[in-house]
C-alpha positions in Angstrom: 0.0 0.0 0.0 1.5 3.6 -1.1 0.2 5.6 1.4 2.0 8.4 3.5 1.8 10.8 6.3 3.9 13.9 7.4 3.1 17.0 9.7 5.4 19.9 8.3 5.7 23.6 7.2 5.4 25.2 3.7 9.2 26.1 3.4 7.1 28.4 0.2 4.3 29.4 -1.2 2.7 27.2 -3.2 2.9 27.6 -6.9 0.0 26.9 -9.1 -0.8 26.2 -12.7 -3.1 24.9 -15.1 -2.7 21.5 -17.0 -5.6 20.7 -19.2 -8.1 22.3 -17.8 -7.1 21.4 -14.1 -5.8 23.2 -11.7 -2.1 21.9 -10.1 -0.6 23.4 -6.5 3.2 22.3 -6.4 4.1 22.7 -3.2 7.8 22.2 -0.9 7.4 21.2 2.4 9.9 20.9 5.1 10.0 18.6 7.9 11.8 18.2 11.0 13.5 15.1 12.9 15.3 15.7 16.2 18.5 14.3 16.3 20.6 13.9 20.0 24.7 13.3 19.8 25.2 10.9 21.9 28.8 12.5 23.2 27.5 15.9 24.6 23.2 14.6 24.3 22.5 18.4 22.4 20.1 17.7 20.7 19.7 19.0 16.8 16.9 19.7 14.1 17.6 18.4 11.1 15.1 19.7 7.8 13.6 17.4 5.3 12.0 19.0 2.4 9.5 16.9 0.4 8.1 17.7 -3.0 4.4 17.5 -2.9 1.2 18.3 -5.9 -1.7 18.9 -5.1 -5.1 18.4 -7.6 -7.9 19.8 -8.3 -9.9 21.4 -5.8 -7.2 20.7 -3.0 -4.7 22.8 -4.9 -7.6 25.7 -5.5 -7.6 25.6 -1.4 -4.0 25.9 -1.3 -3.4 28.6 -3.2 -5.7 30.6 -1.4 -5.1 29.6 1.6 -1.7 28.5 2.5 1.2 30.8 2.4 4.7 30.1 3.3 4.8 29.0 7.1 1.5 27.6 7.0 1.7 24.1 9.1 0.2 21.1 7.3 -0.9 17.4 8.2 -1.3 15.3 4.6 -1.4 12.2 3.5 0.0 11.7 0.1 0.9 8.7 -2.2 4.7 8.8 -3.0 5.6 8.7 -6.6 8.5 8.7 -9.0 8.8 10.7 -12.1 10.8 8.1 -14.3 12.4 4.8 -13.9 15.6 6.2 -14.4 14.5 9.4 -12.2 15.0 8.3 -8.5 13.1 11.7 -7.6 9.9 11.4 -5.1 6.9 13.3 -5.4 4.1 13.5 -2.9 1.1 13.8 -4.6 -1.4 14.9 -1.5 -4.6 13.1 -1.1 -6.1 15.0 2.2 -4.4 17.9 4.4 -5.2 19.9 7.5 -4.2 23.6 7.4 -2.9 25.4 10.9 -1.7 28.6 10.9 1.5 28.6 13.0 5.0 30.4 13.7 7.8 28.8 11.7 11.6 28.9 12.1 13.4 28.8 8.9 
C-alpha cells in the first residue's frame, strides 16, 4: 500500500498552474527530525524538504489559503517521475491547514 503521512511547514508558497483544464498546487514542504549526539546529548533539528502536488480542488484551497509557514498534516501517495529518475513526489490526497509560527 503507497500511502504516506507527514506534519510539516510550507518552506514556500505554493505555486499553481493549469494543465488541461485542471488546476495543479506544487508545493515544498519541510519537515523536522530531532537528532541527539550521543557524546555531549545536544540535541539538533535536522530539515527534510518533500516535494508535494496537489489536484484539483485541494490545490484551488491551497493557493488561497496556504502561504509560506502555513503548518500542514497530509497524507499523500509517493511517486516517481521516471524509472531512471529516483526523484519522489508526494502527490497529497487530504491535508489539514494550521496557521503557526515557523523557524526557517
Amino acid at each position: 500500500m503507497n500511502n504516506c503521512c507527514f506534519t510539516g511547514y510550507l518552506a514556500e508558497n505554493p505555486i499553481t498552474e493549469v494543465v488541461n483544464d485542471v488546476v495543479v498546487a506544487e508545493l515544498i514542504i519541510v519537515i523536522y527530525n530531532y537528532r541527539k549526539t550521543k557524546s555531549t546529548g545536544e540535541k539538533s533539528r535536522v530539515p527534510t524538504y518533500l516535494h508535494c502536488e496537489a489536484w484539483h480542488t485541494g490545490a484551488e484551497i491551497l493557493e488561497r489559503h496556504a502561504t509560506k509557514g502555513t503548518k500542514i498534516t497530509f497524507n499523500a501517495t509517493a511517486k516517481n517521475i521516471s524509472k531512471e529518475d529516483d526523484s519522489i513526489v508526494f502527490r497529497i490526497n487530504e491535508f489539514d491547514l494550521c496557521h503557526s509560527d515557523f523557524e526557517d
